[in-house]
PDB file of N, CA, C, O and CB in Angstrom:
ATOM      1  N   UNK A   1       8.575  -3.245   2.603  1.00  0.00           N
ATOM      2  CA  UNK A   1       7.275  -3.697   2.202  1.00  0.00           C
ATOM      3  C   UNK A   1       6.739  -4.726   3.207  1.00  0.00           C
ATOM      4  O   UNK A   1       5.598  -4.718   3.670  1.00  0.00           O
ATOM      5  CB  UNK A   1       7.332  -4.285   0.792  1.00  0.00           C
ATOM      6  N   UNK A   2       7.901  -5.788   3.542  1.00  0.00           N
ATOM      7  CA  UNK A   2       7.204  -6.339   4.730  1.00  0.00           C
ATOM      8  C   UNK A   2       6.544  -5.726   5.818  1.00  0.00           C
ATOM      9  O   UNK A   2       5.356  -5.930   6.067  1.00  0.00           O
ATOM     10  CB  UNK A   2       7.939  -6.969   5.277  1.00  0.00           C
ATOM     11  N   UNK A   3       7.300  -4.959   6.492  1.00  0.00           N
ATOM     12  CA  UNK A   3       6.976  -4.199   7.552  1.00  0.00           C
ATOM     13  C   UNK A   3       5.542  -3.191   7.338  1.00  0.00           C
ATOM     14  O   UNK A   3       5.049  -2.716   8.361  1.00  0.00           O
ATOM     15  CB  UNK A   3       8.285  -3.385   7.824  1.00  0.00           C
ATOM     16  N   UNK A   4       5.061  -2.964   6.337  1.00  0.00           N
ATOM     17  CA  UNK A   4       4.058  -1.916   5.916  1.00  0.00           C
ATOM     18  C   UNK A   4       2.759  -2.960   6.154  1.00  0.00           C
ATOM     19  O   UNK A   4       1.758  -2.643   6.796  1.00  0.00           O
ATOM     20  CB  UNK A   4       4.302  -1.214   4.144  1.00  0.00           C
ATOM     21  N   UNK A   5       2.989  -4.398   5.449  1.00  0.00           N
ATOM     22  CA  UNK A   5       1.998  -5.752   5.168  1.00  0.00           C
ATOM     23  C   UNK A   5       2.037  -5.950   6.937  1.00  0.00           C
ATOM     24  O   UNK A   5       0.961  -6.107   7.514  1.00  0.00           O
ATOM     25  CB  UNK A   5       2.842  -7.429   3.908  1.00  0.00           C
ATOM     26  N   UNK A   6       2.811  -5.937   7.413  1.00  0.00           N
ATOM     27  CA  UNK A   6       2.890  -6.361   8.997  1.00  0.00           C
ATOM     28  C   UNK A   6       1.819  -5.684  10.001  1.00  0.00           C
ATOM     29  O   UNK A   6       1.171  -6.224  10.896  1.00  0.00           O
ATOM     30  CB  UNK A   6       4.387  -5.933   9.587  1.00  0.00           C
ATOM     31  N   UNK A   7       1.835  -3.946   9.457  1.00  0.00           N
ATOM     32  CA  UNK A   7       1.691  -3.268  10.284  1.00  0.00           C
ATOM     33  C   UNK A   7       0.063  -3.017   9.636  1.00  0.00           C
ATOM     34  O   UNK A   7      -0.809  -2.801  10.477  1.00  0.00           O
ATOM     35  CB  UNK A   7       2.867  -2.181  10.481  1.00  0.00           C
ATOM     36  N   UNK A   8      -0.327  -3.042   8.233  1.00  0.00           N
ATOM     37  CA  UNK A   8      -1.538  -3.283   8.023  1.00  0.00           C
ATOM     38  C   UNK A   8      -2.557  -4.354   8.272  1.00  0.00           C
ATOM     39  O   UNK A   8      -3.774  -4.196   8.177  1.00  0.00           O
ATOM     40  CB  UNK A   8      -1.508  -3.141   7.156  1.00  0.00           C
ATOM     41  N   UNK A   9      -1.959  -5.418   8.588  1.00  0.00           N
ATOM     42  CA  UNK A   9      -2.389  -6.674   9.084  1.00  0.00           C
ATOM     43  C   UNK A   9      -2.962  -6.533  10.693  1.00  0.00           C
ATOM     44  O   UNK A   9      -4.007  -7.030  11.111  1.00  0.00           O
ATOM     45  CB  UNK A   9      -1.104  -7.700   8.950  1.00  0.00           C
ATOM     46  N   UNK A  10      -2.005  -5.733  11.458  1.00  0.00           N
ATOM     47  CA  UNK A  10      -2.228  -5.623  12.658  1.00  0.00           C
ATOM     48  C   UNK A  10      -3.324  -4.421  12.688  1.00  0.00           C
ATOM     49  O   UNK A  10      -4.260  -4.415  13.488  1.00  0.00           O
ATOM     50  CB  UNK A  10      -0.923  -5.449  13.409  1.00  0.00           C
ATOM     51  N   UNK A  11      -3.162  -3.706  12.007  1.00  0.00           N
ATOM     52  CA  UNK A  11      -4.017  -2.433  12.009  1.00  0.00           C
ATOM     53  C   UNK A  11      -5.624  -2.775  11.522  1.00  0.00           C
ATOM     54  O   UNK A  11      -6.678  -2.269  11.908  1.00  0.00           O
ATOM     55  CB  UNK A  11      -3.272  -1.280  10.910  1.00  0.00           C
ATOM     56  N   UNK A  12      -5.419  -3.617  10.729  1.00  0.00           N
ATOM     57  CA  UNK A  12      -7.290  -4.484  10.463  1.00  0.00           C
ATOM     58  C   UNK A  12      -7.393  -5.292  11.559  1.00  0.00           C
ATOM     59  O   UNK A  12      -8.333  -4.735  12.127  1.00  0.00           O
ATOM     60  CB  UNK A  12      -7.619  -5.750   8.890  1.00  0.00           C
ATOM     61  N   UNK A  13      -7.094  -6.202  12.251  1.00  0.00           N
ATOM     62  CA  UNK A  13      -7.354  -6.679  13.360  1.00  0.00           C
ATOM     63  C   UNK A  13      -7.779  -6.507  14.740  1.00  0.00           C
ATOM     64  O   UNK A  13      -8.224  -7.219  15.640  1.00  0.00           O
ATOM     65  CB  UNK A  13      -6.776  -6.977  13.389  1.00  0.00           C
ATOM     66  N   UNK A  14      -7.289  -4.557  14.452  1.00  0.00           N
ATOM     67  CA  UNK A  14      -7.955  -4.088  15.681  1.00  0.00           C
ATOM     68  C   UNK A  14      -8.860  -3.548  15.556  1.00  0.00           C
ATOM     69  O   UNK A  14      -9.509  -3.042  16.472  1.00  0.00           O
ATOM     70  CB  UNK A  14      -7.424  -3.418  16.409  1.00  0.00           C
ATOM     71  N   UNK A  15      -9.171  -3.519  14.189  1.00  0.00           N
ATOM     72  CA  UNK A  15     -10.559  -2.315  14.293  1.00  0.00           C
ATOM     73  C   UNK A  15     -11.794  -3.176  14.605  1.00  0.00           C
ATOM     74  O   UNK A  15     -11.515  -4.319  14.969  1.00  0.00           O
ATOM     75  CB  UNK A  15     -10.950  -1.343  12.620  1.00  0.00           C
ATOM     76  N   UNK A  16     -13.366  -2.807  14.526  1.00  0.00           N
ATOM     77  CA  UNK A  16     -14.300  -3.177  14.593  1.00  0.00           C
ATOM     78  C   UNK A  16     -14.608  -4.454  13.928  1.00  0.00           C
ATOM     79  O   UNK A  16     -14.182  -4.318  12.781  1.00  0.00           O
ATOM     80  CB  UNK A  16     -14.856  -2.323  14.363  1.00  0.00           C
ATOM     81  N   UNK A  17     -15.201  -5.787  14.071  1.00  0.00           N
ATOM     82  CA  UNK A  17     -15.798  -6.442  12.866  1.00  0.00           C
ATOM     83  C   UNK A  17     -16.437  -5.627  11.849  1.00  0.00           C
ATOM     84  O   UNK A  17     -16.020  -5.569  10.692  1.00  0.00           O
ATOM     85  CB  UNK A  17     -16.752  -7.349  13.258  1.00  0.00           C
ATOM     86  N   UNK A  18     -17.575  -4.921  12.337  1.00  0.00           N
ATOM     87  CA  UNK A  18     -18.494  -4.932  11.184  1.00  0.00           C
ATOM     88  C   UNK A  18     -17.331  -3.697  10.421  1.00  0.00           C
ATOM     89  O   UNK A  18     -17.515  -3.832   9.212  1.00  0.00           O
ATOM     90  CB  UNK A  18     -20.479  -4.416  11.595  1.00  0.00           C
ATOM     91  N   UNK A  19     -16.602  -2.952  10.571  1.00  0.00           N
ATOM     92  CA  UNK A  19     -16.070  -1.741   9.764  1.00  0.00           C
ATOM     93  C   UNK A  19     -14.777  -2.986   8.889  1.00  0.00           C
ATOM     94  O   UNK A  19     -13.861  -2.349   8.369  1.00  0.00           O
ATOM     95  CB  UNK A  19     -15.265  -0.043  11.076  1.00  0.00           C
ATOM     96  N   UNK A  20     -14.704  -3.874   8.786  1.00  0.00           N
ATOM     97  CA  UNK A  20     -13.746  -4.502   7.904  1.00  0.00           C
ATOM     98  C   UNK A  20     -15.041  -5.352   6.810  1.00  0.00           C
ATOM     99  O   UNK A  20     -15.849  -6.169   7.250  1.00  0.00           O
ATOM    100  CB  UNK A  20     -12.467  -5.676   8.943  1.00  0.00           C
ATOM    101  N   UNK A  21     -14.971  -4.982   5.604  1.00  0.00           N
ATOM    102  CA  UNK A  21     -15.776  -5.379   4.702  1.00  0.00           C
ATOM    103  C   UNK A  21     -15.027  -5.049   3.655  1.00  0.00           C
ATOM    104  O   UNK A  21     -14.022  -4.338   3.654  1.00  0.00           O
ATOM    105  CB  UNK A  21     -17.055  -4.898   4.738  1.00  0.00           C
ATOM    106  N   UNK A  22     -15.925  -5.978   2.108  1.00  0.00           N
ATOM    107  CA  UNK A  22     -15.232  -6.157   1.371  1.00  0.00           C
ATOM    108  C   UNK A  22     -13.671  -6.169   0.931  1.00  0.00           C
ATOM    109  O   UNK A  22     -13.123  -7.016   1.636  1.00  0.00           O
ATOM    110  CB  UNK A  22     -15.722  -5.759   1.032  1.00  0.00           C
ATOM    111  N   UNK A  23     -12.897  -5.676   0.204  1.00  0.00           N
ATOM    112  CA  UNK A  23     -11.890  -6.357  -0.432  1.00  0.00           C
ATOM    113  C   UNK A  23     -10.693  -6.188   0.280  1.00  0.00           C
ATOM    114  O   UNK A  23     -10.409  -5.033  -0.039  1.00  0.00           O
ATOM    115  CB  UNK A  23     -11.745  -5.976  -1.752  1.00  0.00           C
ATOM    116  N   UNK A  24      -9.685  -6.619   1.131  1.00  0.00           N
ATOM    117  CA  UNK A  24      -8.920  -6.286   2.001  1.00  0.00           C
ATOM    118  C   UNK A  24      -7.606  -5.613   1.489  1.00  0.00           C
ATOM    119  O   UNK A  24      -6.945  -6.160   0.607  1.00  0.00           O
ATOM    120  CB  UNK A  24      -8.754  -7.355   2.726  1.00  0.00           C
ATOM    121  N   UNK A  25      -7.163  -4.209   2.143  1.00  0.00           N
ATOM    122  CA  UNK A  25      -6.146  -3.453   1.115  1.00  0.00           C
ATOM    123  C   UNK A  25      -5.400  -2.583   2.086  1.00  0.00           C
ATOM    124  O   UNK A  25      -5.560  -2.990   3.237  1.00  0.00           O
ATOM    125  CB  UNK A  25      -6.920  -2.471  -0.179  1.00  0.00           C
ATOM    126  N   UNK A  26      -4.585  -1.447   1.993  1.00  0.00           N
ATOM    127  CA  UNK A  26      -4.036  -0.531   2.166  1.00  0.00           C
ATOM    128  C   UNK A  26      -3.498   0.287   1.857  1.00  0.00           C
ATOM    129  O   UNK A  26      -2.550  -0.207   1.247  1.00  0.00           O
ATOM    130  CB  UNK A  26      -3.768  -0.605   2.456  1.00  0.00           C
ATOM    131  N   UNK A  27      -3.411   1.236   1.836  1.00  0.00           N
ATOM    132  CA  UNK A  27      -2.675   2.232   1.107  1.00  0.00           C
ATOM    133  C   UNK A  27      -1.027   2.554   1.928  1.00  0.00           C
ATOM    134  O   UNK A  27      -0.611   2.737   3.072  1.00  0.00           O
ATOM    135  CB  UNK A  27      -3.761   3.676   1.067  1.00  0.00           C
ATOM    136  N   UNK A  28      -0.404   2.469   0.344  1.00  0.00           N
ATOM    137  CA  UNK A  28       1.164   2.945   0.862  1.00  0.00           C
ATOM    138  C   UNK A  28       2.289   3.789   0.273  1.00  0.00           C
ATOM    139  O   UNK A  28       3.208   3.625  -0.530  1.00  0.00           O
ATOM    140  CB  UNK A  28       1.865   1.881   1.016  1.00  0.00           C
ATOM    141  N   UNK A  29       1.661   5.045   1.253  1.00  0.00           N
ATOM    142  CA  UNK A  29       2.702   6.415   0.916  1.00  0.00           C
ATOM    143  C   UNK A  29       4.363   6.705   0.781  1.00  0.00           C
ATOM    144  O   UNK A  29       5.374   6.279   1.339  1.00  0.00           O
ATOM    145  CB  UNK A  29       2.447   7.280   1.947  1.00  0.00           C
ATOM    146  N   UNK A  30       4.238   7.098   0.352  1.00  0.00           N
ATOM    147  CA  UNK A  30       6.180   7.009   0.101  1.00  0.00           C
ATOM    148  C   UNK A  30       6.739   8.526  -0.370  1.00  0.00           C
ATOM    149  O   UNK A  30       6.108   9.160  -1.216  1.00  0.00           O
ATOM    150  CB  UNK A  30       6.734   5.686  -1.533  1.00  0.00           C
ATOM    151  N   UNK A  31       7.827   9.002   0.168  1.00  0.00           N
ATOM    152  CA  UNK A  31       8.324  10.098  -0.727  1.00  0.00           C
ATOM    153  C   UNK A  31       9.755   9.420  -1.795  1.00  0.00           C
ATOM    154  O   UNK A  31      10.362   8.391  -1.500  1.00  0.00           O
ATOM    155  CB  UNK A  31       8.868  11.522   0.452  1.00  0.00           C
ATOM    156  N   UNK A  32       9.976  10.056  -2.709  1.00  0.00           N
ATOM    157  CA  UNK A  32      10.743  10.052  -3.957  1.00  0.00           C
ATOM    158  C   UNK A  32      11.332  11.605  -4.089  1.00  0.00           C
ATOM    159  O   UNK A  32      10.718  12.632  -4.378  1.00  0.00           O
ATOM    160  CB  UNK A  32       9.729   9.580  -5.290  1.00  0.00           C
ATOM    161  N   UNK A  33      12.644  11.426  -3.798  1.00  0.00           N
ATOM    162  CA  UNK A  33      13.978  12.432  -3.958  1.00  0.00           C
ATOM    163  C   UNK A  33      13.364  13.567  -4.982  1.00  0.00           C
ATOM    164  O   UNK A  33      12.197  13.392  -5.333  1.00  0.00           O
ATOM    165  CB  UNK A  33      15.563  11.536  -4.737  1.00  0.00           C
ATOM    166  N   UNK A  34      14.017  14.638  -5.451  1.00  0.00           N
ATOM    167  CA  UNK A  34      13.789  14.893  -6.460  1.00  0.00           C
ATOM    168  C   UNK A  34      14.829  14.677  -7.453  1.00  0.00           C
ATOM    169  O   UNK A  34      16.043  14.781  -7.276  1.00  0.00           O
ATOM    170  CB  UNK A  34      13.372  15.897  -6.369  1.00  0.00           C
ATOM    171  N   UNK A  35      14.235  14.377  -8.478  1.00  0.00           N
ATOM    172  CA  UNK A  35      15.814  13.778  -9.380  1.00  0.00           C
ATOM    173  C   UNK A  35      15.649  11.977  -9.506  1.00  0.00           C
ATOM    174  O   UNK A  35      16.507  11.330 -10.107  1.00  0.00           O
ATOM    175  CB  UNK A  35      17.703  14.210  -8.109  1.00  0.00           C
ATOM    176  N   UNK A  36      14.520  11.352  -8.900  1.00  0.00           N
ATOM    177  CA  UNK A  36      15.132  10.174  -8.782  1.00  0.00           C
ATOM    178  C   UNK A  36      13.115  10.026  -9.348  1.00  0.00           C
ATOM    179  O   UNK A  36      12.359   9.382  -8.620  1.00  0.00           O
ATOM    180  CB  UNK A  36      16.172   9.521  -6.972  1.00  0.00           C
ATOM    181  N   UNK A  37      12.640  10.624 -10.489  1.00  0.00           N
ATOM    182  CA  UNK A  37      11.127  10.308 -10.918  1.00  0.00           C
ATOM    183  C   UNK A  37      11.333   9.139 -11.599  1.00  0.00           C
ATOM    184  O   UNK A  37      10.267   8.666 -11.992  1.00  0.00           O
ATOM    185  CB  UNK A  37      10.324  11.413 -11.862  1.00  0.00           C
ATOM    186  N   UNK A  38      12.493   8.362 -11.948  1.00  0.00           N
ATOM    187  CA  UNK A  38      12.404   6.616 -12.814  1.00  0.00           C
ATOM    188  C   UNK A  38      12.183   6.355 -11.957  1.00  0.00           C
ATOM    189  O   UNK A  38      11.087   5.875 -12.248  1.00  0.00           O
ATOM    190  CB  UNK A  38      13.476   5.609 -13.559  1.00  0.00           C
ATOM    191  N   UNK A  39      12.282   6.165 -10.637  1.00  0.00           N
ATOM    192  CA  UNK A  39      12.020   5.057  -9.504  1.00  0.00           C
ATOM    193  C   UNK A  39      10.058   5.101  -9.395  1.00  0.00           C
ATOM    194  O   UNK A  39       9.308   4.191  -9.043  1.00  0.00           O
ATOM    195  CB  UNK A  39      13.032   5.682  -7.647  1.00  0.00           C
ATOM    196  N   UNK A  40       9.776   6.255  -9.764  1.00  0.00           N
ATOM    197  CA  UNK A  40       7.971   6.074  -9.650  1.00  0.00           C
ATOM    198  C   UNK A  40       7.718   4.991 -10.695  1.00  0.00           C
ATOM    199  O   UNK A  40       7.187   3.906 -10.463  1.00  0.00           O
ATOM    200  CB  UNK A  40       6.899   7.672 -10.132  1.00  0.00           C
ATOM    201  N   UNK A  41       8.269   5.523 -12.152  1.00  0.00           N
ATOM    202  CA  UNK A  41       8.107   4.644 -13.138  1.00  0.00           C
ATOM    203  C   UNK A  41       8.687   3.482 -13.085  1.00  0.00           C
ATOM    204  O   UNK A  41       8.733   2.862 -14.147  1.00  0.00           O
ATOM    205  CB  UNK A  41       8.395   5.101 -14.135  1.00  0.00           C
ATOM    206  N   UNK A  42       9.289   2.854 -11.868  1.00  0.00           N
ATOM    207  CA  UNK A  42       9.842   1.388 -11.922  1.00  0.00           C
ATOM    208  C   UNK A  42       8.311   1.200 -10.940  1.00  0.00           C
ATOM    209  O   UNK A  42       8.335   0.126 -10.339  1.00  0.00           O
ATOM    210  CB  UNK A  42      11.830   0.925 -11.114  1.00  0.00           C
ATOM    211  N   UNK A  43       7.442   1.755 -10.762  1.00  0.00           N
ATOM    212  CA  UNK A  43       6.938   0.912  -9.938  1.00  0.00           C
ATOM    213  C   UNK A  43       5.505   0.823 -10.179  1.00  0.00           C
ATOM    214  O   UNK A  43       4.605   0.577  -9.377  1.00  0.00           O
ATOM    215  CB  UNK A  43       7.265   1.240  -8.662  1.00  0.00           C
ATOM    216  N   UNK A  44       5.437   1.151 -11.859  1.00  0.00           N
ATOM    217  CA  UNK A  44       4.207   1.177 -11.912  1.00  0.00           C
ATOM    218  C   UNK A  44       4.031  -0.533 -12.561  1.00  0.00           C
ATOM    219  O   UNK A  44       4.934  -1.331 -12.810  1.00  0.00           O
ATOM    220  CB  UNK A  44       3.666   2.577 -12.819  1.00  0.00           C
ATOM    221  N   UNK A  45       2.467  -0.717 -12.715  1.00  0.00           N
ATOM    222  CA  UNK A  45       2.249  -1.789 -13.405  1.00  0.00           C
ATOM    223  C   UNK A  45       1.462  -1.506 -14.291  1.00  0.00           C
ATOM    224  O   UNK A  45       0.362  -1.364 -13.756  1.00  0.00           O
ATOM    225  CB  UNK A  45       1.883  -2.755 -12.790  1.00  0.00           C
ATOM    226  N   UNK A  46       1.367  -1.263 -15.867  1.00  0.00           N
ATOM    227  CA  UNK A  46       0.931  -1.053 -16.770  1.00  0.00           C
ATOM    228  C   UNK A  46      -0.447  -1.541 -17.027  1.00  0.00           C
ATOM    229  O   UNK A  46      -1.451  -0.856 -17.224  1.00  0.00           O
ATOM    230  CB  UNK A  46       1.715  -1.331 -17.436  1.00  0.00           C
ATOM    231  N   UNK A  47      -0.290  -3.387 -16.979  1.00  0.00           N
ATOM    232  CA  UNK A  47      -1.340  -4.169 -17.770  1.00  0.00           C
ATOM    233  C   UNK A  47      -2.535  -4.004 -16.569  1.00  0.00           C
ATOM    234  O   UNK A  47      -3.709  -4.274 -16.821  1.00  0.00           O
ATOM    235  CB  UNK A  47      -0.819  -5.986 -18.224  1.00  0.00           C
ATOM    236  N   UNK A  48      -2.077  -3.516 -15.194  1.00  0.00           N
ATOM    237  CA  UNK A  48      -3.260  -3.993 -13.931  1.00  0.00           C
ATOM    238  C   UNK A  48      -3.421  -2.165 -13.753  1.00  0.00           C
ATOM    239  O   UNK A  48      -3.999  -1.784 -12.735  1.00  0.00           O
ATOM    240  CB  UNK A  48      -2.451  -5.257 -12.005  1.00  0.00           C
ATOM    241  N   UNK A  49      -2.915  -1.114 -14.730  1.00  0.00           N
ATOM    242  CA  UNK A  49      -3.421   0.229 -14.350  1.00  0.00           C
ATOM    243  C   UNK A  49      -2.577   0.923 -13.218  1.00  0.00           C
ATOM    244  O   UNK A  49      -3.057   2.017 -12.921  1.00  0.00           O
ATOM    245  CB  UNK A  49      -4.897   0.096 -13.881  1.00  0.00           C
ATOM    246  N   UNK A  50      -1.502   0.601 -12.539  1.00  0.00           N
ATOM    247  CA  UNK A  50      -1.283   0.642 -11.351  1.00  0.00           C
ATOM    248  C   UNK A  50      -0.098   1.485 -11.418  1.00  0.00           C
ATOM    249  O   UNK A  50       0.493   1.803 -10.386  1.00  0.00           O
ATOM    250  CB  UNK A  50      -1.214  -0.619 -10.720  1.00  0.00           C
TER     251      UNK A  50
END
């Protein structure tokens, strides 16, 4: 997770000013085994929808 925050950090910094607006984020893809679907459900967050 560090390394993902690292590499999104660097990755907004290079783009354009004006194309960085509003709320600052990233998206982060992952694969999951098959056989191992509790690990999705350890990672949800219920009360924030997530």
């Amino acid at each position: 997770m560090t390394e993902a925050l690292a590499a999104s950090q660097i990755t907004r910094a290079q783009r354009e000013p004006g194309l960085v607006t509003g709320t600052a984020g990233f998206y982060l893809d992952f694969e999951i085994p098959a056989g191992a679907e509790i690990a999705a459900e350890m990672l949800e967050n219920r009360p924030k929808h997530i």
